[in-house]
C-alpha positions as MATLAB code, in Angstrom:
seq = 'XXXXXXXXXXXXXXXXXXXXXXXXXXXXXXXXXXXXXXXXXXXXXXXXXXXXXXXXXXXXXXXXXXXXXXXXXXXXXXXXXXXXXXXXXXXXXXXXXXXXXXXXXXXXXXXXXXXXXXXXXXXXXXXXXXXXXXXXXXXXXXXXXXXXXXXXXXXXXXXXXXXXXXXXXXXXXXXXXXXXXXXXXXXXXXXXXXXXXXXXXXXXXXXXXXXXXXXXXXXXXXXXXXXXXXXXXXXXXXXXXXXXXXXXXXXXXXXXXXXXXXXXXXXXXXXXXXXXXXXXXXXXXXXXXXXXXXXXXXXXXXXXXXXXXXXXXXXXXXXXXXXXXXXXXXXXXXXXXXXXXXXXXXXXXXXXXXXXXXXXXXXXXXXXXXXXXXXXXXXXXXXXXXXXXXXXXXXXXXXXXXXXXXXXXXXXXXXXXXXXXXXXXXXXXXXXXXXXXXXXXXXXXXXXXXXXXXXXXXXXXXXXXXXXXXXXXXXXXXXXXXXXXXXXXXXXXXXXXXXXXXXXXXXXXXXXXXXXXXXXX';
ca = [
       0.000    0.000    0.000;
       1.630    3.623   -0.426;
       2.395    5.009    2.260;
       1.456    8.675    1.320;
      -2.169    9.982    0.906;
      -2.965   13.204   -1.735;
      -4.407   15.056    1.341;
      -0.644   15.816    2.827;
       1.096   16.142   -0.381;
      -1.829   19.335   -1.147;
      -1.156   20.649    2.537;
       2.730   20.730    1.187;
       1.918   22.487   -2.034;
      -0.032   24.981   -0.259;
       3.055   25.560    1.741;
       4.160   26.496   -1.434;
       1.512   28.125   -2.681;
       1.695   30.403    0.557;
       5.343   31.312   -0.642;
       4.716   32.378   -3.868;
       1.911   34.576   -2.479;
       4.266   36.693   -0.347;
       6.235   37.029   -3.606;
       3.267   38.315   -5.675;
       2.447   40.649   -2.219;
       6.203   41.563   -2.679;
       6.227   42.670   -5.913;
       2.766   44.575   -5.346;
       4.555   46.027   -2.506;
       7.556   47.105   -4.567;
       4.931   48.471   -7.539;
       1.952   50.517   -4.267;
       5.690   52.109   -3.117;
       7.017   53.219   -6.542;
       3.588   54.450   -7.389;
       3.435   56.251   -4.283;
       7.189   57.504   -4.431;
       6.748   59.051   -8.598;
       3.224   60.798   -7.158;
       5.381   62.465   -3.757;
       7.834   63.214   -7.247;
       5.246   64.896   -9.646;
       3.912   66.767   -6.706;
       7.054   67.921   -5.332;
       8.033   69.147   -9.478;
       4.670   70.987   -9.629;
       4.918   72.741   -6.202;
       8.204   73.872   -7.228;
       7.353   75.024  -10.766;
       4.269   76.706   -9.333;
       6.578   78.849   -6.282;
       9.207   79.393   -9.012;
       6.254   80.698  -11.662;
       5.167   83.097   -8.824;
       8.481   84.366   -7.904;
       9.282   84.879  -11.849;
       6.006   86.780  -12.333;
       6.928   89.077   -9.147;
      10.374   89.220  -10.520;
       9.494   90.325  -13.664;
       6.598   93.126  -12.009;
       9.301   94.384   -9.826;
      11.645   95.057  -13.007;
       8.604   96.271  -14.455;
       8.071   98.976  -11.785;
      11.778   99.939  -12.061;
      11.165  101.122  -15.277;
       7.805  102.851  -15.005;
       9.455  105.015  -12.069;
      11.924  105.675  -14.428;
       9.954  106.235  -17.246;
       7.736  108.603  -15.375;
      10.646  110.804  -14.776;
      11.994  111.113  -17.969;
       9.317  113.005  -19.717;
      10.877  116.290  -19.002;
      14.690  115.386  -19.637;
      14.447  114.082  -22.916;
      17.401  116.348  -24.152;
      19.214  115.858  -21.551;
      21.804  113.411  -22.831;
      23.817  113.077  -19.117;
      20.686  112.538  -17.395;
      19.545  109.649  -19.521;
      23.301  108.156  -19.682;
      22.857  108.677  -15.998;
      19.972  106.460  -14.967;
      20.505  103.667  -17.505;
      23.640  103.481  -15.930;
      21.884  103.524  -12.656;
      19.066  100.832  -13.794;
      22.059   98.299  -15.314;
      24.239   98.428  -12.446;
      21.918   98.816   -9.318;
      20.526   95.925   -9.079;
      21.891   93.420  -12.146;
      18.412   92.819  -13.394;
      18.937   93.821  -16.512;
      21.658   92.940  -19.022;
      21.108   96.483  -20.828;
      18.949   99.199  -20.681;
      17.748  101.345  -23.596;
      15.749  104.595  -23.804;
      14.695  105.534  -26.898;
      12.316  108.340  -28.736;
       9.227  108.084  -30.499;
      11.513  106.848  -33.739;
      12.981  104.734  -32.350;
      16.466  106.622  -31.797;
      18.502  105.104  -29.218;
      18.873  108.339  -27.024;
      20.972  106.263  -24.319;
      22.192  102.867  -23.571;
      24.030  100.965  -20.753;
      26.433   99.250  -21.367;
      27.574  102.329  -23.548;
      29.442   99.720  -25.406;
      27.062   98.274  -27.622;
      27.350  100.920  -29.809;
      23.530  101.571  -30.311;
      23.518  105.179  -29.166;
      21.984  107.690  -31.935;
      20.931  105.109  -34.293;
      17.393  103.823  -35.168;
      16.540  100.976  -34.416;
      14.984   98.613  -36.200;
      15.013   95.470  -34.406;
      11.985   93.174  -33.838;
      11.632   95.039  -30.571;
      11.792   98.611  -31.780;
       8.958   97.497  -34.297;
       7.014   96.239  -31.311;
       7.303   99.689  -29.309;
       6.631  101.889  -32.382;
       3.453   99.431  -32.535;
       2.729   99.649  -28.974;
       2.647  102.826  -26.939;
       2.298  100.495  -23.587;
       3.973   98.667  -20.863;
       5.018   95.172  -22.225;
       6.424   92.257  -21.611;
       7.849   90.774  -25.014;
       8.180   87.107  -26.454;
      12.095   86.394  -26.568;
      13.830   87.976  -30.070;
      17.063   88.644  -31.832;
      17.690   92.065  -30.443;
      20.295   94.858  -32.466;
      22.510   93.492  -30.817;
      22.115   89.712  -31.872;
      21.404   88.157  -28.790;
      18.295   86.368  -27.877;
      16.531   88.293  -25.285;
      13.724   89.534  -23.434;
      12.729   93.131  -23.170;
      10.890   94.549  -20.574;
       9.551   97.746  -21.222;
       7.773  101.325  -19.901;
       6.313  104.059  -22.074;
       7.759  107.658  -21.395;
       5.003  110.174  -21.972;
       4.469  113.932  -21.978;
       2.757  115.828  -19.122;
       0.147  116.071  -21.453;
       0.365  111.848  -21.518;
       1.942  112.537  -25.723;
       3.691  109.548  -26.464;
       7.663  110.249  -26.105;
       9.125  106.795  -26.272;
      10.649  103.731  -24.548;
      12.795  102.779  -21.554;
      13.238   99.073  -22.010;
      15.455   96.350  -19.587;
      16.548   93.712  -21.991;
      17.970   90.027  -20.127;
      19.758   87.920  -22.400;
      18.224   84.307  -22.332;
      21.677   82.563  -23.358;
      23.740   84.427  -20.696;
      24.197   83.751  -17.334;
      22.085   86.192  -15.472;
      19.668   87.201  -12.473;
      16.594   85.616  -14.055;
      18.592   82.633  -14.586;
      20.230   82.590  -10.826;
      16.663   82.733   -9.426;
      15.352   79.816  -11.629;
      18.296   77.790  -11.265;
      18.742   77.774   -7.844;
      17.351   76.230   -4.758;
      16.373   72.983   -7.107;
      17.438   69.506   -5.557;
      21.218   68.500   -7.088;
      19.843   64.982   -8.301;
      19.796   65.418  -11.657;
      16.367   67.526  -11.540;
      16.005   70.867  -13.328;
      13.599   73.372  -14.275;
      13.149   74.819  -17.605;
      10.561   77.826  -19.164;
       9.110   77.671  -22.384;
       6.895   81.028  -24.307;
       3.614   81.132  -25.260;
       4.991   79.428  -28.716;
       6.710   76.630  -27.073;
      10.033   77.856  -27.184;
      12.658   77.633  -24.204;
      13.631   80.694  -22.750;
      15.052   79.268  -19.803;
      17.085   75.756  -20.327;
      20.456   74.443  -17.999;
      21.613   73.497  -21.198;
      21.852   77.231  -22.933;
      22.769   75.465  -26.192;
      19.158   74.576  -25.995;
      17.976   78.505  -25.295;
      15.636   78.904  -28.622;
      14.275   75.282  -29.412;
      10.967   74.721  -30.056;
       9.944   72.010  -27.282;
       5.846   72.362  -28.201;
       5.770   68.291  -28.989;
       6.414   67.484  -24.946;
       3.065   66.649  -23.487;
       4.204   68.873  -20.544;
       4.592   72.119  -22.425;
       1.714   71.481  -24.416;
      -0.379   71.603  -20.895;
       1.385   74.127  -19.618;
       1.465   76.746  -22.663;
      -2.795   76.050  -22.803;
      -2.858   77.165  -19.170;
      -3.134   74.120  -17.522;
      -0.967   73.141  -14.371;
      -0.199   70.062  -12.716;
       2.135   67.516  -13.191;
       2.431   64.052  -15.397;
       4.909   61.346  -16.077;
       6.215   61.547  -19.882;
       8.869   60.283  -22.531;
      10.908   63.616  -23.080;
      12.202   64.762  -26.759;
      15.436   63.188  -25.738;
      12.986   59.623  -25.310;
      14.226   60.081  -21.613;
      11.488   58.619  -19.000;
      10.866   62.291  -16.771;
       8.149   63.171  -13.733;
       7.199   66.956  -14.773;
       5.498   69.143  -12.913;
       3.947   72.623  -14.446;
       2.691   75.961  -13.898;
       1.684   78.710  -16.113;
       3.508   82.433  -15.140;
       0.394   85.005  -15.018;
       2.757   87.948  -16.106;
       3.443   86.989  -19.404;
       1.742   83.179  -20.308;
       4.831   81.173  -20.049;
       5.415   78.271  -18.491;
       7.774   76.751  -15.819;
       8.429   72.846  -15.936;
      10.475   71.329  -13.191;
      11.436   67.695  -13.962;
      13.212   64.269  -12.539;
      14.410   61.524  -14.509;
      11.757   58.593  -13.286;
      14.703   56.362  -12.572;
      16.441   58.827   -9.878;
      13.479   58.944   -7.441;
      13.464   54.903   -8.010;
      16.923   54.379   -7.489;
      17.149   54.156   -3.533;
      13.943   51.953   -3.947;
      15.626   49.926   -6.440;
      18.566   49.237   -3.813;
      16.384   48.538   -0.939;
      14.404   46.198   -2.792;
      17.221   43.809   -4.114;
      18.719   44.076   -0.462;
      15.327   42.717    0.361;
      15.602   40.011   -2.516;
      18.846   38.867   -1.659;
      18.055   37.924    1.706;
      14.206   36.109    0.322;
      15.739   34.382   -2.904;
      17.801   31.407   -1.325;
      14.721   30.636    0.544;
      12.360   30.895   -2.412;
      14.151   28.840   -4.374;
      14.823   25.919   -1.431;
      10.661   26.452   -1.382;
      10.383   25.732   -5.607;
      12.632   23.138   -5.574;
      10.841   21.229   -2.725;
       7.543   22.051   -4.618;
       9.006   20.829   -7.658;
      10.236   17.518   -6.019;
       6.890   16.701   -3.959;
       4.780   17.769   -8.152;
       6.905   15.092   -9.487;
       5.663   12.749   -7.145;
       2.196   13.586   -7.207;
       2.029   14.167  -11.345;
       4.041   10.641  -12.158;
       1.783    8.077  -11.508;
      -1.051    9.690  -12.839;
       0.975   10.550  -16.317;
       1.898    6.974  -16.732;
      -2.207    6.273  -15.790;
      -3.063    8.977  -18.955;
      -0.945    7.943  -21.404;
      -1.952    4.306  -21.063;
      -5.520    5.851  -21.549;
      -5.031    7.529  -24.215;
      -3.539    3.735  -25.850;
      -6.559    1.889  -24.178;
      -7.572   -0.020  -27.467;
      -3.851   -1.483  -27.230;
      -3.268   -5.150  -26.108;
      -1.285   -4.720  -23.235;
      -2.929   -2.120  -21.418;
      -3.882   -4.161  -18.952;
      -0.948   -5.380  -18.258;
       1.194   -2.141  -18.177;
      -1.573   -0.689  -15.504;
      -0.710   -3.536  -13.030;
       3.362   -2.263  -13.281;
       2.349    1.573  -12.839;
       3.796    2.517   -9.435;
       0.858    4.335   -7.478;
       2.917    6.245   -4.974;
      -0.085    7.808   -2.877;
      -3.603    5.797   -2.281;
      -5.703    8.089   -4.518;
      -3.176    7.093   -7.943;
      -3.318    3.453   -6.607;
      -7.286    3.532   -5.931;
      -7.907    5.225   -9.790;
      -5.365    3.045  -11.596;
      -7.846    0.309  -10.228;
     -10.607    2.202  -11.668;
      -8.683    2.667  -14.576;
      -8.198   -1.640  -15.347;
     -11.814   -1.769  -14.439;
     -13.223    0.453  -16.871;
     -11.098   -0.164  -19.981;
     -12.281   -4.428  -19.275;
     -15.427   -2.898  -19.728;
     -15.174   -0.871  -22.581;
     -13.409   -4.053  -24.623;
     -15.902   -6.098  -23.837;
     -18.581   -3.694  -24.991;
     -16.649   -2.468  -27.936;
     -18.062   -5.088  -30.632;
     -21.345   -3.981  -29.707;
     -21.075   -0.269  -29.744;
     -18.989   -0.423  -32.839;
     -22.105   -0.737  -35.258;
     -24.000    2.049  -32.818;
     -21.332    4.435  -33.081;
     -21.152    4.783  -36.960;
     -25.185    4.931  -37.059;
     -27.510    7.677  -36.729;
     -29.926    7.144  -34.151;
     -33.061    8.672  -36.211;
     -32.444    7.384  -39.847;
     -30.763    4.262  -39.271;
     -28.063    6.102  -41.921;
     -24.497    6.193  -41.470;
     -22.851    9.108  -39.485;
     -19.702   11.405  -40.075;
     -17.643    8.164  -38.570;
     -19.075    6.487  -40.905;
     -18.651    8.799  -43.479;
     -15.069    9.086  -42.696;
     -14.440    4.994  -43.053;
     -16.038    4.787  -46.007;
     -13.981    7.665  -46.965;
     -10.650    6.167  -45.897;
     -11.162    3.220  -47.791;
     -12.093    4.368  -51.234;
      -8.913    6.567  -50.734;
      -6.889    3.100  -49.820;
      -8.164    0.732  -52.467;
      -7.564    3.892  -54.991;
     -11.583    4.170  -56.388;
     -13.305    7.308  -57.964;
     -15.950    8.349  -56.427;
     -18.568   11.000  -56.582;
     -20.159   12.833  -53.578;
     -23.274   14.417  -53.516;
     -24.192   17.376  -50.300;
     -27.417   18.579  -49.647;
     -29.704   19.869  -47.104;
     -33.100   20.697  -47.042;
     -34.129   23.801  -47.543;
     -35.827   26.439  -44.873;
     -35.405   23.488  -42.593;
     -35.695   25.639  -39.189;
     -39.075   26.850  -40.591;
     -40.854   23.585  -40.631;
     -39.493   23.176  -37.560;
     -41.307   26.356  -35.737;
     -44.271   25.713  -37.958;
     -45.082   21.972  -37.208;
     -43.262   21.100  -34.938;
     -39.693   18.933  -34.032;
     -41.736   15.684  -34.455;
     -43.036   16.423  -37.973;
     -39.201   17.511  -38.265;
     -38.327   14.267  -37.940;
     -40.815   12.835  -39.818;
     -39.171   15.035  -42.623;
     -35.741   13.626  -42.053;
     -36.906   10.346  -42.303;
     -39.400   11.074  -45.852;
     -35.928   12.279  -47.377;
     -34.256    9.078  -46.073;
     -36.399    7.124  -47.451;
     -36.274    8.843  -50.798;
     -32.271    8.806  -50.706;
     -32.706    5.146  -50.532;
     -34.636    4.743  -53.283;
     -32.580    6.715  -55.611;
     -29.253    5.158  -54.511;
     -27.468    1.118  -55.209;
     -26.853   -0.621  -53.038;
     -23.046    0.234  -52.286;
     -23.754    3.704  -52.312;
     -23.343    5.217  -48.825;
     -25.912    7.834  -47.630;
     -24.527    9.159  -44.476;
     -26.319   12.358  -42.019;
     -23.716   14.305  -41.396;
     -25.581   16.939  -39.612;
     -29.397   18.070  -38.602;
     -30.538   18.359  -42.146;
     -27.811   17.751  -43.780;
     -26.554   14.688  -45.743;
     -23.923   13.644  -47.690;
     -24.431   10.665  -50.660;
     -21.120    8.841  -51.726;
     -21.233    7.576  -54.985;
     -18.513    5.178  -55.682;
     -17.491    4.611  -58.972;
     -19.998    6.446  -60.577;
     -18.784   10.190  -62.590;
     -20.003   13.553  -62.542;
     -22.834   13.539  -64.854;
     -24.515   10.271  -63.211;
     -24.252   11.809  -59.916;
     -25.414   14.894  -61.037;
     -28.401   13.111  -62.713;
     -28.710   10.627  -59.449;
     -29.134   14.152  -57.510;
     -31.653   15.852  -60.110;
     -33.893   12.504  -59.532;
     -33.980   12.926  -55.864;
     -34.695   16.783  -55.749;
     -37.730   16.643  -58.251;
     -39.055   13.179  -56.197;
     -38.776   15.751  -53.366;
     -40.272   18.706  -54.934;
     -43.057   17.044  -56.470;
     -44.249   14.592  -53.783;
     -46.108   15.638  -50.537;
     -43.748   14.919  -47.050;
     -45.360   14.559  -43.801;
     -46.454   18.041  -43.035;
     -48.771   17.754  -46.187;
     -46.898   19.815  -48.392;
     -43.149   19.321  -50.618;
     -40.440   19.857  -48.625;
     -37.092   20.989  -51.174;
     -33.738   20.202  -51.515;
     -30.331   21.779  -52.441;
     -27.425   19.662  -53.877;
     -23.918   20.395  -54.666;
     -22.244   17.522  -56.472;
     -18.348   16.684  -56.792;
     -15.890   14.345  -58.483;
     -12.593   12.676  -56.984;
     -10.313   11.270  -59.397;
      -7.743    8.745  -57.524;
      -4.955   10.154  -56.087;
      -5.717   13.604  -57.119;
      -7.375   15.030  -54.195;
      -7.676   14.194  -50.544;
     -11.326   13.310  -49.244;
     -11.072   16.434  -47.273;
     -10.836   18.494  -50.370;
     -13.511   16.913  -52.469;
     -15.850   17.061  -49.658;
     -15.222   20.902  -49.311;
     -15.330   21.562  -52.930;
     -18.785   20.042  -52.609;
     -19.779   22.253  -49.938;
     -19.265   24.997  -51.754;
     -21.128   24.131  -54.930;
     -23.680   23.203  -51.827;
     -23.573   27.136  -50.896;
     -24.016   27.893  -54.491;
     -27.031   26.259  -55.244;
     -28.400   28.210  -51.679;
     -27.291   31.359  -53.348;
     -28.763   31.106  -56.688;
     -32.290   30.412  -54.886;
     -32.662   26.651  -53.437;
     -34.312   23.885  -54.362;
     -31.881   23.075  -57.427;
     -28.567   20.987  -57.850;
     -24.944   22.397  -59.029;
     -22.223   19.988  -59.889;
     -18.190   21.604  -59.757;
     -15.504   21.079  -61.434;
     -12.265   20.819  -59.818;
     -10.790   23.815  -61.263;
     -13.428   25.782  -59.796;
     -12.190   25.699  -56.778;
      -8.956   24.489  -56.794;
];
């Protein structure tokens, strides 16, 4: 007897089971943490962005102030050349805001500029920005442009009016975007130094602000981040970068002027440290895990052994020695033992019924005709012995109908009425065979296409023009085929019947067409 029962061996592999569990809840542990960890990330990028969007926009107010003060005293002093040398040199080097300062007139004559250097003083201008002024008699905030002096910049400006408020010109702060500057020391510091970094795109999508200055220009509007940002939105998302670089972005929109700030961490930085803790976790759980799979794997082989050797004798039942072979399987555990008993049992009994269910199994219950087994061994042996045959499909037609209308028993009753007729139509050592609910397949052997064809045209008009047993004719559709030996497999001769089946449906019913092979083939 065997000495183990299934009952322990389960309460082992749900030991197992139990292990692998606490690896799935490991893993979901790892995933709720990293989750968790990237959403602390994105909000921690969009709190920043947003404090360094209101700091910019109070930045850029203050500078804006600067020069309406100045502006508002330089109505009267026009013509005075020192006095206007005087505060742009004040405005430039007071506070470092700017990176030069320009006044000029109502055409655009540079009456004064710091640094004095640039060489601007007394012409016109006729820069991008000096269009925008002549264009706009206001206080402005500008897009970044090639200024006259060729850098890309900023201008901030204030309009210098009359007493009378007449339109005199422009005092203007310019801060180059591709030099190191104030604007640039106020968004580039107090960030965390772990690879994060902030970044500020225009209204058009183009950096103003960028670590990289080589990047100062670019037009960035494909990153889902600046898209947001530059419609107004704010918030934060995780997003493949233009550089296909895996980032957690947070965003806020700068009142001011409609730019945007975007502060962003490569995903894998915040995930590192996780990362490491995990595997130090993993290195300590793997020996055991895999102790645990390999004793799960030992006590499976056990348990699944026996009852493979018990299937694949099974599946060989009909041989000879099956009996035999099922006495020399080793049932380790009582439940193997107790089924391969079963097992002997039941296959005794199936070979002594077997010559009596032989004849059932190939017979159709209803019509006494042959069914798809056999069908398929009459099949097989007209392909072995090498014999022609024809094959004739059909089914009757609107079949479902007379079933709804009189009823399954009169259904059957109309089975059997076509039987019969098949029958009658058909030699001897023809084989009429119900492959289906109403439909039937005729093998012909050794007979051609035409005499099929006319065998079939027989049967249709007997069933067109005599009354069945709901009182009126019940039709037919046949589709008719021809197998030369050795051309064509069973299989194929059978479909290609089929389908002259469906073609006799299509062209309206209750008629017969015969295909050739090259029809369909």
């Amino acid at each position: 007897m065997p000495t183990l029962d299934l009952r322990r061996l389960i309460i082992l592999l749900t030991v197992a089971t139990a292990l692998i569990t606490f690896a799935n809840s490991f893993q979901a542990s790892y995933r709720s943490q990293r989750d968790l960890l990237m959403q602390q990330t994105l909000q921690a990028n969009y709190v920043y962005a947003a404090r360094q969007a209101y700091s910019t926009d109070n930045f850029l107010l203050a500078a804006q102030d600067q020069l309406a003060y100045s502006a508002s005293q330089l109505g009267s002093k026009l013509n005075n050349a020192d006095y206007l040398q005087a505060e742009v040199d004040r405005l430039k080097n007071q506070t470092d805001t700017f990176d030069m300062v320009l006044i000029i007139d109502a055409n655009s004559r540079a009456l004064a500029t710091a640094p004095s250097s640039t060489g601007l003083k007394g012409q016109i201008l006729v820069s991008q920005g000096a269009q925008l002024l002549r264009n706009n008699h206001t206080a402005l905030i500008s897009a970044p442009f090639i200024g006259s002096t060729g850098n890309l910049l900023v201008m901030i400006a204030a309009p210098i009016k009359s007493s009378t408020g007449v339109y005199l010109g422009h005092i203007t702060g310019s801060i180059y975007l591709q030099q190191r500057n104030i604007l640039g020391t106020l968004l580039g510091s107090g960030y965390r130094d772990d690879g994060s970094y902030l970044y500020v795109v225009d209204r058009e999508g183009k950096l103003i602000y960028h670590p990289d200055t080589a990047r100062i220009g670019e037009h960035v509007m494909a990153n889902p981040a600046v898209h947001a940002v530059v419609s107004g939105a704010e918030g934060s998302q995780r997003l493949i970068n233009l550089k296909g670089i895996d980032m957690l972005a947070g965003y806020s929109p700068m009142k001011t002027t409609g730019w945007g700030i975007i502060a962003q961490t490569p995903t894998e930085i915040p995930l590192a440290m996780l990362n490491g803790l995990m595997l130090q976790t993993l290195k300590y759980t793997v020996p055991l895990l895999l102790l645990t799979l390999l004793a799960v794997w030992w006590l499976s082989g056990r348990i699944a052994r026996p009852l493979w050797h018990l299937a694949t004798l099974v599946k060989n039942w009909h041989a000879p020695d099956t009996l035999d072979l099922l006495n020399q399987v080793r049932a380790r555990y009582f439940e193997a033992d107790q089924l391969r008993h079963s097992i002997a049992e039941g296959i005794s009994i199936i070979q002594q019924q077997l010559g009596k269910l032989s004849r059932e199994s190939l017979t159709d219950p209803l019509t006494g005709l042959d069914n798809r087994r056999g069908l398929r061994r009459a099949l097989d042996q007209l392909q072995a012995r090498q014999r022609p045959f024809s094959v004739i499909t059909l089914d009757i037609d609107h079949f479902k109908q007379v079933n709804d209308q009189f009823g399954h028993d009169l259904g059957d009753q109309v089975l059997l009425h076509l039987s019969a007729q098949m029958r009658a139509c058909t030699r001897s050592d023809d084989l009429i065979c119900r492959s289906g609910g109403e439909e039937f397949v005729i093998l012909l052997p050794d007979m051609d296409l035409d005499s099929a064809s006319a065998l079939g045209e027989r049967l249709r008009e007997r069933m067109a023009n005599s009354p069945s047993p709901v009182g009126i004719p019940v039709t037919i559709s046949l589709g008719v085929a021809y197998a030369s030996p050795g051309k064509h497999s069973p299989a194929q001769i059978l479909k290609l019947a089929d389908q002259a089946l469906y073609q006799a449906k299509q062209q309206g019913r209750n008629r017969l067409v015969a295909a050739q092979l090259g029809e369909f083939f």
